[in-house]
FIGU-591713 format. One record per residue: x, y, z of N, C-alpha, C in turn; residue number from 0; residue in one letter. Coordinates in steps of 0.1 Angstrom, whole numbers, plus 5000, padded with zeros to 4 digits. Last residue first. Example, Ala and Ser with C-alpha at 12.3 -4.5 7.8 and 13.67 -1.06 7.14 Angstrom:
// FIGU-591713
   n_X   n_Y   n_Z  ca_X  ca_Y  ca_Z   c_X   c_Y   c_Z  num  residu
  5128  4978  5071  5137  4989  5071  5129  5000  5079    1       S
  5132  4943  5078  5123  4955  5078  5132  4967  5078    0       A
***
This chain:
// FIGU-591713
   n_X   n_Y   n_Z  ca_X  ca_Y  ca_Z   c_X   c_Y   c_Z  num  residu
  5474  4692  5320  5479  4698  5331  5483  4692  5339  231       X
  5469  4673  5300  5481  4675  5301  5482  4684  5311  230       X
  5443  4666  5311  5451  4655  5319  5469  4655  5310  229       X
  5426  4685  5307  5430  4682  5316  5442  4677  5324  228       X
  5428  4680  5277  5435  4696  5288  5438  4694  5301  227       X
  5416  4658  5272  5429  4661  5271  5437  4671  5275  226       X
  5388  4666  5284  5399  4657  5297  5412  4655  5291  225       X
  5383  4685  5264  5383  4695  5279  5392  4678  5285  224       X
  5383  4672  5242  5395  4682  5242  5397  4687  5256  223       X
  5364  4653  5247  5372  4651  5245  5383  4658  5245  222       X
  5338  4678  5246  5342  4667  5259  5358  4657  5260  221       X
  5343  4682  5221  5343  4692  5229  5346  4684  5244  220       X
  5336  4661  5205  5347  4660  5200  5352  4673  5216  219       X
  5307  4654  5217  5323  4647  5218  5330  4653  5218  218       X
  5290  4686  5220  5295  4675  5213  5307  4666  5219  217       X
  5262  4695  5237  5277  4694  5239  5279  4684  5230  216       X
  5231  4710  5213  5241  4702  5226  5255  4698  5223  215       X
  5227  4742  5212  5231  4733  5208  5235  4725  5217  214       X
  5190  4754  5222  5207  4752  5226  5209  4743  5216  213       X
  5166  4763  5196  5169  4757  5208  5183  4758  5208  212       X
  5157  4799  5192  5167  4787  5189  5167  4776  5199  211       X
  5131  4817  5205  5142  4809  5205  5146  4797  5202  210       X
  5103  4826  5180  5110  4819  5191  5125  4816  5189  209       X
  5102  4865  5179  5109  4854  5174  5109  4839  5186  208       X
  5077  4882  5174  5076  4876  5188  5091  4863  5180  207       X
  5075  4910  5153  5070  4897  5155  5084  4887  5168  206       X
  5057  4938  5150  5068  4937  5155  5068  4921  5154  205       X
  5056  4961  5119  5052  4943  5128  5061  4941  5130  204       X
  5049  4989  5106  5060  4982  5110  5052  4970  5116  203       X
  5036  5004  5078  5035  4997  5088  5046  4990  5095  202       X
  5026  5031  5058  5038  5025  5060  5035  5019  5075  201       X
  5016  5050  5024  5017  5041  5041  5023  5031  5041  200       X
  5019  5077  5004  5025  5064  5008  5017  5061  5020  199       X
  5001  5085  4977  4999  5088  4986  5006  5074  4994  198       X
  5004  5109  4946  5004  5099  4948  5003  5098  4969  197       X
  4986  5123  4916  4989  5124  4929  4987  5111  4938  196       X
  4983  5120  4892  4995  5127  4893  4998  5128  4908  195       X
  4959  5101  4884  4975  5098  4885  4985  5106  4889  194       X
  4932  5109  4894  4939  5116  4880  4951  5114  4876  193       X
  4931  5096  4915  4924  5089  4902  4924  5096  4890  192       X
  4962  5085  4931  4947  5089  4925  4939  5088  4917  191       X
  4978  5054  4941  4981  5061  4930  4964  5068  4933  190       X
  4998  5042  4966  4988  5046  4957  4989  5057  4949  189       X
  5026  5024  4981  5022  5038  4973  5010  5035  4965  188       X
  5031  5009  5010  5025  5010  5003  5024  5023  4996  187       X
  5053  4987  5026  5054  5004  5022  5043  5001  5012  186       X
  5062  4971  5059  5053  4973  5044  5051  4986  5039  185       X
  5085  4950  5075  5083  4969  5075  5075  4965  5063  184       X
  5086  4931  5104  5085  4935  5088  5079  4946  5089  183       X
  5112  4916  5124  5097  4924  5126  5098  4927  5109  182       X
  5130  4895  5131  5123  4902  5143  5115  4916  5139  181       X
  5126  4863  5111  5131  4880  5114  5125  4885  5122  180       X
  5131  4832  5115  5121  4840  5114  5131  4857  5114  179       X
  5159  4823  5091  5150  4819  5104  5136  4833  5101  178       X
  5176  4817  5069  5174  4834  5077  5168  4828  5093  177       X
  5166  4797  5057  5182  4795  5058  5186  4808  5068  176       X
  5137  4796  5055  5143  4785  5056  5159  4790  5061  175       X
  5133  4826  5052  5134  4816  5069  5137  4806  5068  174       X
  5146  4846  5037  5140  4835  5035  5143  4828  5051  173       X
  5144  4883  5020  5147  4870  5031  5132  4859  5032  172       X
  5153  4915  5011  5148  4901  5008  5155  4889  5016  171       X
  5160  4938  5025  5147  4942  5010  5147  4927  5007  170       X
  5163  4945  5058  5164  4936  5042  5152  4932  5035  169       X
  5171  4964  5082  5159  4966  5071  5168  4955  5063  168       X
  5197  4959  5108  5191  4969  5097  5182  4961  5090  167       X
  5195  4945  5132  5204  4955  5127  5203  4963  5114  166       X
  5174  4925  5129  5177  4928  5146  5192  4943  5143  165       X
  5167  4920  5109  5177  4912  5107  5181  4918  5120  164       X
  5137  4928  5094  5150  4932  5104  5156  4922  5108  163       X
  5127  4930  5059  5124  4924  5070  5139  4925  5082  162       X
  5103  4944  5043  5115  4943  5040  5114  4935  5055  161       X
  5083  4955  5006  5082  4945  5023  5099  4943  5027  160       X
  5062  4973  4989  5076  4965  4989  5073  4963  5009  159       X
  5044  4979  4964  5043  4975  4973  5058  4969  4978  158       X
  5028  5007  4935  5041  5001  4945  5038  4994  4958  157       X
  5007  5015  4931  5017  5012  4923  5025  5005  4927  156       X
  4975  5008  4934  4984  5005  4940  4995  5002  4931  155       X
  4945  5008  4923  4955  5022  4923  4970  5016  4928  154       X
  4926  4988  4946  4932  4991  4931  4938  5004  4930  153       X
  4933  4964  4968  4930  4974  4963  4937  4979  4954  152       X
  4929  4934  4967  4928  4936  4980  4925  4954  4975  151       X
  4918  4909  4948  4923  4923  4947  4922  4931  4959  150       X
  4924  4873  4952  4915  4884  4951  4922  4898  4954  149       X
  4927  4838  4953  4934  4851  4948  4923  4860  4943  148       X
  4925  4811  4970  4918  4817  4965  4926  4835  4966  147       X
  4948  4779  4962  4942  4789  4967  4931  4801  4961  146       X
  4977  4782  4940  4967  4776  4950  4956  4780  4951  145       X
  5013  4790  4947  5003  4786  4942  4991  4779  4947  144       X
  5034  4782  4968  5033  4794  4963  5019  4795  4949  143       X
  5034  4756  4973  5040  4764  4982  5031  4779  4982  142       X
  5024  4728  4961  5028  4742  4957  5024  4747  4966  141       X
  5011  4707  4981  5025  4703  4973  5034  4718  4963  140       X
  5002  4725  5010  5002  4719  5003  5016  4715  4995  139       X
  5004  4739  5037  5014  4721  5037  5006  4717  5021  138       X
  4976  4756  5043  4991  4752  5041  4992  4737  5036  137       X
  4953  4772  5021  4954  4766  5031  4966  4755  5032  136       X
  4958  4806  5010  4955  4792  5004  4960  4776  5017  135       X
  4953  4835  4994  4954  4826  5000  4951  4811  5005  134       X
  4969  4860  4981  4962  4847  4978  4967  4840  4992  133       X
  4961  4897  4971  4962  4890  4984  4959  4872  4980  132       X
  4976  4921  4950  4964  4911  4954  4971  4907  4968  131       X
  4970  4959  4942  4977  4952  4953  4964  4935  4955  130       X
  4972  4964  4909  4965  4960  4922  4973  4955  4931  129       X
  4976  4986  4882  4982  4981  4893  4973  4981  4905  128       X
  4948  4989  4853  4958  4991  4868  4965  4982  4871  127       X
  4939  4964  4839  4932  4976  4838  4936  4986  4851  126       X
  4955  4952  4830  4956  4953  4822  4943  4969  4827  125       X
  4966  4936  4858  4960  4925  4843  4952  4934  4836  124       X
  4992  4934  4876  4983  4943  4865  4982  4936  4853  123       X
  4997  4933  4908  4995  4927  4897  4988  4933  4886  122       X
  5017  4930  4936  5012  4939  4927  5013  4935  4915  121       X
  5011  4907  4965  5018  4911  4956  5009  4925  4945  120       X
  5011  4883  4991  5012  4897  4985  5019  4899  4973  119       X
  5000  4854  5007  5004  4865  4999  5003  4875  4993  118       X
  4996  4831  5030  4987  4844  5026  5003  4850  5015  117       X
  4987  4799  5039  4999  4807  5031  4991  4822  5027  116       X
  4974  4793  5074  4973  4794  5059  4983  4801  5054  115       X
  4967  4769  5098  4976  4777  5092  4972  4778  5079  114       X
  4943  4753  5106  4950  4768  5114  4955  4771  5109  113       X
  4917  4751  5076  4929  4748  5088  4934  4761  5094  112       X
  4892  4763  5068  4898  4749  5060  4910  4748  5067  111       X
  4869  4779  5086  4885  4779  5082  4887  4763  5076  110       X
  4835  4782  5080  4845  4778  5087  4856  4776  5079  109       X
  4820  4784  5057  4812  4790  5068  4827  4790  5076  108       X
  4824  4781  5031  4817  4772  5033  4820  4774  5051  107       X
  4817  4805  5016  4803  4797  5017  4803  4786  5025  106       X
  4843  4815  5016  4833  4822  5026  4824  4810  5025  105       X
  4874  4801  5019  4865  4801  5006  4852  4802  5020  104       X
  4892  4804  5035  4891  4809  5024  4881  4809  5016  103       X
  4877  4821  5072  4881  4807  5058  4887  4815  5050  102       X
  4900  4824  5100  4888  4834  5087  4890  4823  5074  101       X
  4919  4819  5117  4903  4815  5119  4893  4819  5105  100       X
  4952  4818  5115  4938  4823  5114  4925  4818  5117   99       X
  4983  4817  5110  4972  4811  5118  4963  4822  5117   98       X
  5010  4818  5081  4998  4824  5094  4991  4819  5097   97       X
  5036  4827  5059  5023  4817  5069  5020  4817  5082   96       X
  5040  4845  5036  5034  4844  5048  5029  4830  5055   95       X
  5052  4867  5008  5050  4850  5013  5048  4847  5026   94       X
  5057  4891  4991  5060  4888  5003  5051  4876  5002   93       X
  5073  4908  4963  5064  4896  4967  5065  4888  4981   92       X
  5073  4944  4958  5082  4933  4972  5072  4919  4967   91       X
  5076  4957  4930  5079  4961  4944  5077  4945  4949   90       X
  5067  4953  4907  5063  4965  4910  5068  4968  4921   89       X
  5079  4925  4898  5079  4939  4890  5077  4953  4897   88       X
  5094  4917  4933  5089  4914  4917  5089  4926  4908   87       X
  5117  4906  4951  5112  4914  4943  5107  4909  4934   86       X
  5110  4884  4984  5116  4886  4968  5109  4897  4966   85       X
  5104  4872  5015  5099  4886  5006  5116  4878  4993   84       X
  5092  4850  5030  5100  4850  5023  5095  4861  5013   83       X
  5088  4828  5061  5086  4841  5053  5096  4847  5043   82       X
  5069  4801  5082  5075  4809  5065  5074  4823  5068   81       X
  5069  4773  5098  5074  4789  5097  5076  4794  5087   80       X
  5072  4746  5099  5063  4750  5101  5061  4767  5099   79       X
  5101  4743  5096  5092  4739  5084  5077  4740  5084   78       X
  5112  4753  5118  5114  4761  5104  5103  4754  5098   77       X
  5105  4745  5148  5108  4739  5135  5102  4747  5124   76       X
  5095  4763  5167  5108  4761  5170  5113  4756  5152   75       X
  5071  4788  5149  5077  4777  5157  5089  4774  5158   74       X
  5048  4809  5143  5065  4806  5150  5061  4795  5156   73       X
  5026  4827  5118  5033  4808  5129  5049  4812  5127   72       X
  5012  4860  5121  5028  4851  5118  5030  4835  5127   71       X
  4996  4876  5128  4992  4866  5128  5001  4852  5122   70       X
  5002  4896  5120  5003  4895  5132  5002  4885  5133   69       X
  5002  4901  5089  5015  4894  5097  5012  4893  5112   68       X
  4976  4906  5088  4982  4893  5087  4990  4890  5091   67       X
  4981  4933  5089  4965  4926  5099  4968  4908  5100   66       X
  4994  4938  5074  4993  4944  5094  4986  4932  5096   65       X
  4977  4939  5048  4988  4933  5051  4991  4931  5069   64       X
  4956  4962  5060  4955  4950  5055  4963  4939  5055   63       X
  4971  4981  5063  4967  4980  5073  4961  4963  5068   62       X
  4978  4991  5030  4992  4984  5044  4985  4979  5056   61       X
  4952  4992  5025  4961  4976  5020  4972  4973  5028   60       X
  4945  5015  5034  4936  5005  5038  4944  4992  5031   59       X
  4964  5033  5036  4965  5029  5041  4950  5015  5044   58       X
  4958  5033  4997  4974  5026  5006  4971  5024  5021   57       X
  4934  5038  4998  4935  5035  4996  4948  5028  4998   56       X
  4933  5069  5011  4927  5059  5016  4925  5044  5011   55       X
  4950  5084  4996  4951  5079  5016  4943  5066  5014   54       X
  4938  5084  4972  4947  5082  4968  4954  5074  4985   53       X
  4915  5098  4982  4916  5082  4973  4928  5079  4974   52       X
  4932  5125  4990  4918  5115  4994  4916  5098  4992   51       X
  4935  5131  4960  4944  5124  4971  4940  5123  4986   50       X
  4916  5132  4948  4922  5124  4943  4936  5117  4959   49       X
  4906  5155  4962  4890  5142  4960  4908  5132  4959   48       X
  4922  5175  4956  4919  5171  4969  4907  5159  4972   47       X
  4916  5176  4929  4932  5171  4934  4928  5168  4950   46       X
  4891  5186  4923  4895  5174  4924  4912  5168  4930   45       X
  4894  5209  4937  4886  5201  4945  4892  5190  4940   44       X
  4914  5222  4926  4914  5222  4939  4910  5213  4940   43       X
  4898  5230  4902  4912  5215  4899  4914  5209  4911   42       X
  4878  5243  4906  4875  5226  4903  4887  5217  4905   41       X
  4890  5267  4913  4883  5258  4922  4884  5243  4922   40       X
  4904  5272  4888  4908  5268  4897  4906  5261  4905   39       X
  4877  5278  4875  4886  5266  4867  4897  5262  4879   38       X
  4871  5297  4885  4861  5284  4891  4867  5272  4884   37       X
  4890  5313  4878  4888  5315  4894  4879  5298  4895   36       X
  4889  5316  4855  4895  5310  4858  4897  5308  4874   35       X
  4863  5326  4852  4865  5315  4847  4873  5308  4846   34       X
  4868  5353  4860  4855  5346  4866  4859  5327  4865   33       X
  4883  5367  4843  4889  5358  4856  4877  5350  4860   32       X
  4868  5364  4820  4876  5353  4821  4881  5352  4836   31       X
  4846  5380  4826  4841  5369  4824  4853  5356  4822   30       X
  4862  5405  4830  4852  5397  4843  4852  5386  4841   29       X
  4871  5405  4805  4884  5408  4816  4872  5400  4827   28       X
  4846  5408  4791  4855  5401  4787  4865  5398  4797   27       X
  4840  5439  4802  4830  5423  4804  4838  5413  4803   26       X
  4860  5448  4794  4858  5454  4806  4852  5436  4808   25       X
  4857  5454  4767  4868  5446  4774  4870  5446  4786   24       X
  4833  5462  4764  4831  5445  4762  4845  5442  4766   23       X
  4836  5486  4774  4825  5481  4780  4832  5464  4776   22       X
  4852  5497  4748  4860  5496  4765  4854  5485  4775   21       X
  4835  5495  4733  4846  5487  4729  4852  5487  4746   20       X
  4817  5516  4742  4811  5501  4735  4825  5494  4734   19       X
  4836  5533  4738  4831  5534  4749  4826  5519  4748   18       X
  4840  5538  4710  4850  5539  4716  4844  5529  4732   17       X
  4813  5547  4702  4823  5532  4698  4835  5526  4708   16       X
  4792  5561  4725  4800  5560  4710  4806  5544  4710   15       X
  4760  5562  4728  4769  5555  4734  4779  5560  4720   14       X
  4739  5594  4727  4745  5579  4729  4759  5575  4734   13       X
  4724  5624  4739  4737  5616  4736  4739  5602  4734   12       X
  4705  5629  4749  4701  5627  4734  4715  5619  4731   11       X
  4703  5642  4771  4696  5630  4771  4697  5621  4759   10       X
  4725  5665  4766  4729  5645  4778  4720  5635  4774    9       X
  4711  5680  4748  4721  5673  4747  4727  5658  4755    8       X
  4673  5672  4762  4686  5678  4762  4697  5669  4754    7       X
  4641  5672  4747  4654  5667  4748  4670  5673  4746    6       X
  4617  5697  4752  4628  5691  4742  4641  5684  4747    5       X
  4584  5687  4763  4598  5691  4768  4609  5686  4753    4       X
  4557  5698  4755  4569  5685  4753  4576  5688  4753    3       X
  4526  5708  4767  4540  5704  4765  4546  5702  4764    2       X
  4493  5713  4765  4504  5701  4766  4519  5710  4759    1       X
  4468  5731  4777  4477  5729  4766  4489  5721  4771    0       X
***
């Protein structure tokens, strides 16, 4: 003969309401930190993706710029010698002439001359601030136009260039009337790719000034020394 146990009180008891209510704010309390714990994570990661991008982009344009001014023409005669930073909108338009080997225009295998005008600047044609680079092979009749003009890197808010004067930094100079300067400082600021995080570099070049030639003895100087003389 079979027996069927009668269900106890405990087994028969359910859930009440009360309890069912506690349960889902219990779940509810998991499932938000949960979700803000991985809403965290994500911001982490990307702010650390953005400024990331953000390095590696400033120092790959100041290192870029570097790479040119080494390559600075000195000569005794100014009119073989340029450099001339001005401000523009976003920061420094620097102006370069340099000896190189690297054409401008790739296909056609070889440098179009030793010296070429290289420039810098930050340009936004509408889809960012770019740091460009033109360059364009010297002694033409535009100075500052020409040439072949390409986006050296994008994000780039800010570019400024300043130049030593052998006693302090100047935010603008011209070799025609300055001469060469003894070294250029380049600041670059990038921008990420969520904008809020930004990333500086910063190069110094040292550059090799030639010497002035002497002035030679004038008359009027040779004249005053046998008037001295010959009232002693």
């Amino acid at each position: 003969m079979i027996r069927h146990r009668r269900p106890t009180r405990a087994m028969s008891r359910a859930f009440t309401l009360a309890e069912l209510l506690v349960a889902m704010v219990v779940m509810a309390l998991v499932v938000g930190t949960t979700a803000a714990a991985l809403s965290q994570l994500f911001r982490s990661k990307n702010r650390i993706e953005s400024r990331r991008g953000a390095f590696e982009r400033a120092h790959t344009a100041a290192a870029r710029v570097a790479q040119d001014a080494v390559t600075l023409a000195r000569d005794h005669d100014l009119r073989f010698a340029r450099v001339r930073i001005t401000s523009g909108a976003n920061g420094s338009d620097l102006l370069m002439l340099c000896r190189s080997r690297e054409p401008v225009r790739g296909i056609w295998g070889e440098a179009e001359g030793p010296e070429f005008e290289i420039q810098y600047k930050v340009l936004d044609d509408g889809s960012g601030p770019e740091l460009w680079r033109r360059a364009d092979p010297a002694f033409d009749p535009a100075l500052d136009a020409g040439g072949v003009a390409e986006p050296v890197s994008d994000g780039i808010v800010a570019f400024d260039a300043e130049a030593f004067d052998g006693q302090s930094w100047q935010p603008a100079w011209d070799s025609d009337a300055q001469g060469l300067p003894y070294g250029l400082r380049v600041t670059v600021v990038a921008s990420g790719g969520d904008g809020q995080v930004t990333s500086t570099a910063r190069r110094v070049i040292a550059i090799e000034r030639v010497p002035a030639p002497k002035p030679e003895p004038t008359d009027s100087g040779s004249t005053s020394s046998r008037g001295s003389g010959a009232a002693q």
